[in-house]
C-alpha positions as CSV (number, residue, x, y, z in Angstrom):
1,X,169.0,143.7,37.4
2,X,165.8,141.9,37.6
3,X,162.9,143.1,39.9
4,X,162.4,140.7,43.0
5,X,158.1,140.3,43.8
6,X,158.0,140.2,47.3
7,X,154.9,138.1,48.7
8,X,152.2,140.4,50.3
9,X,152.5,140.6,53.7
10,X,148.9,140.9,54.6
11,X,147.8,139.5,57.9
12,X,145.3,137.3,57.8
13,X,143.2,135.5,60.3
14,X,144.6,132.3,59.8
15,X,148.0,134.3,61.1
16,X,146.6,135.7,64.1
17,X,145.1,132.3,65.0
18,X,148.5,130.8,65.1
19,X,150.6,133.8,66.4
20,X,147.9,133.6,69.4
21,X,148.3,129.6,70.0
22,X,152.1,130.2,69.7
23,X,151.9,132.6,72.5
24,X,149.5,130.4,74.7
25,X,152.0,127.4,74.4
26,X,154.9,129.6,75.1
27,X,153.1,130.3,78.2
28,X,151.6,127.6,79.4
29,X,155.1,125.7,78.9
30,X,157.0,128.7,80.8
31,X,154.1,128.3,83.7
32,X,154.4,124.6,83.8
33,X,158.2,124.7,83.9
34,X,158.2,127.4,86.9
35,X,155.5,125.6,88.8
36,X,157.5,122.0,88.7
37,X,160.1,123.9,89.5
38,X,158.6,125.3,92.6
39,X,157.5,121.6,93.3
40,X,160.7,120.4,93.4
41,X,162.2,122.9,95.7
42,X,159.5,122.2,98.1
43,X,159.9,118.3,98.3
44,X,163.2,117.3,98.5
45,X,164.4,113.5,98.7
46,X,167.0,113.9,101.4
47,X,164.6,115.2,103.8
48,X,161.8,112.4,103.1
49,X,164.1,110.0,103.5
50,X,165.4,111.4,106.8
51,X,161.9,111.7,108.1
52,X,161.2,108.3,107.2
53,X,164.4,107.1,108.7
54,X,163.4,108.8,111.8
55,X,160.5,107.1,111.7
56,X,161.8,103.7,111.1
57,X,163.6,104.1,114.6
58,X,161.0,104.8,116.7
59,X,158.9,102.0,114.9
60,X,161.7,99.8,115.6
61,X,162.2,100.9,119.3
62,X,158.4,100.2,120.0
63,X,158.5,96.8,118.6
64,X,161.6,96.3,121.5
65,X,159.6,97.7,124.2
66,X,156.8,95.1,122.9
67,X,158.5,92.5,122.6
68,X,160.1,93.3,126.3
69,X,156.3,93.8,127.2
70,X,155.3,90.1,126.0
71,X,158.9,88.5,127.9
72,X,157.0,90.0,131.1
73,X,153.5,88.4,130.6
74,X,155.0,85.4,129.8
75,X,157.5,85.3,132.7
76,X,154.3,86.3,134.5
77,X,151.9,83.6,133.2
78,X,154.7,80.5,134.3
79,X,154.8,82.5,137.7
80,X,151.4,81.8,138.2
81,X,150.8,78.6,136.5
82,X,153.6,77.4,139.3
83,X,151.6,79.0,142.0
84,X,148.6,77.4,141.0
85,X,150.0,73.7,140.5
86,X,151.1,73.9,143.6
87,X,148.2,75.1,145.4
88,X,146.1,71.9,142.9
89,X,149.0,69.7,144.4
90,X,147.7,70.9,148.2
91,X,144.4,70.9,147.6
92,X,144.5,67.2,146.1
93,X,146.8,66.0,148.6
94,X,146.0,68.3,151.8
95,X,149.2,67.3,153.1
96,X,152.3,69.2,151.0
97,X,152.6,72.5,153.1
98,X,156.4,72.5,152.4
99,X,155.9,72.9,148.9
100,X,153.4,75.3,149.6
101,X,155.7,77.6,151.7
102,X,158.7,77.2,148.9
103,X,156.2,78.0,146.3
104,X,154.9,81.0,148.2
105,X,158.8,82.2,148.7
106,X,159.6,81.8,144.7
107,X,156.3,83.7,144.2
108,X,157.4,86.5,146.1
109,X,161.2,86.4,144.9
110,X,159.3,86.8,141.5
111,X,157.4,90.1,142.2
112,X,160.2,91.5,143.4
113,X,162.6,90.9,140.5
114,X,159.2,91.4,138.5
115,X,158.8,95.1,140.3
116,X,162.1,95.8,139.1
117,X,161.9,95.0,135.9
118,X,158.7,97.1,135.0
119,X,160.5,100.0,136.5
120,X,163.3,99.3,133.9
121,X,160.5,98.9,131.0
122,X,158.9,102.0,131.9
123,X,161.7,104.0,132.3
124,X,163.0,102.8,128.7
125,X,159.1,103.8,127.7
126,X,159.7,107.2,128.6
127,X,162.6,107.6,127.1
128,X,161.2,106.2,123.4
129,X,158.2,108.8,124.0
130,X,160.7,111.9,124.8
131,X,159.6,112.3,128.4
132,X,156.5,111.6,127.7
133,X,154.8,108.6,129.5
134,X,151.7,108.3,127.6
């Protein structure tokens, strides 16, 4: 039977080099991996979204209570642009008192209904903000 050389198995520098890179890869890909995973147990989708969603209601609630909010002013500002062309009317004239005295009764008739409506809108305010009316 014929004599099988082996190769000499003599370590060189070279070898230790690469065995020592090997090993720092190694590692650094087994850190990486464990520390994405980490990351990805902290953040999870579902419960961004649901946050968001969350949110997205209470944007969408305040742009209600605004828009409410702006229905008043302008219900307000034809109030008193009424008011006022009647009192322009009276002071032109001098002689309308009659549309003076139904003016004055729609103008009150508003501020009640008006009174009642804030109390609505603040109500639904502090319901948005939790029972907080800030």
């Amino acid at each position: 039977m014929p004599e099988v050389k082996l190769p000499d198995a003599t370590i060189t520098l070279d070898g230790i080099l690469y065995i020592f890179a090997v090993a720092v890869a190694v590692c650094v890909a087994i850190s990486s991996i464990y520390k994405g995973w980490e990351a990805l147990k902290k953040i999870s989708v579902r419960d961004r979204v649901k946050a968001l969603e969350g949110r997205l209601d209470k944007v969408e609630a305040r742009l209600q209570l605004g828009d409410k909010r702006f229905e008043l002013q302008s219900d307000d500002m034809g109030a008193m642009l009424a008011t006022q062309q009647a009192l322009l009317v009276h002071f032109i004239t001098g002689n309308d008192h009659a549309k003076l005295k139904d003016e004055l009764q729609n103008l009150n008739n508003y501020m009640n209904q008006r009174a009642t409506r804030v109390i609505e809108y603040a109500n639904q305010q502090e319901q948005q903000n939790g029972g907080n009316n800030t």
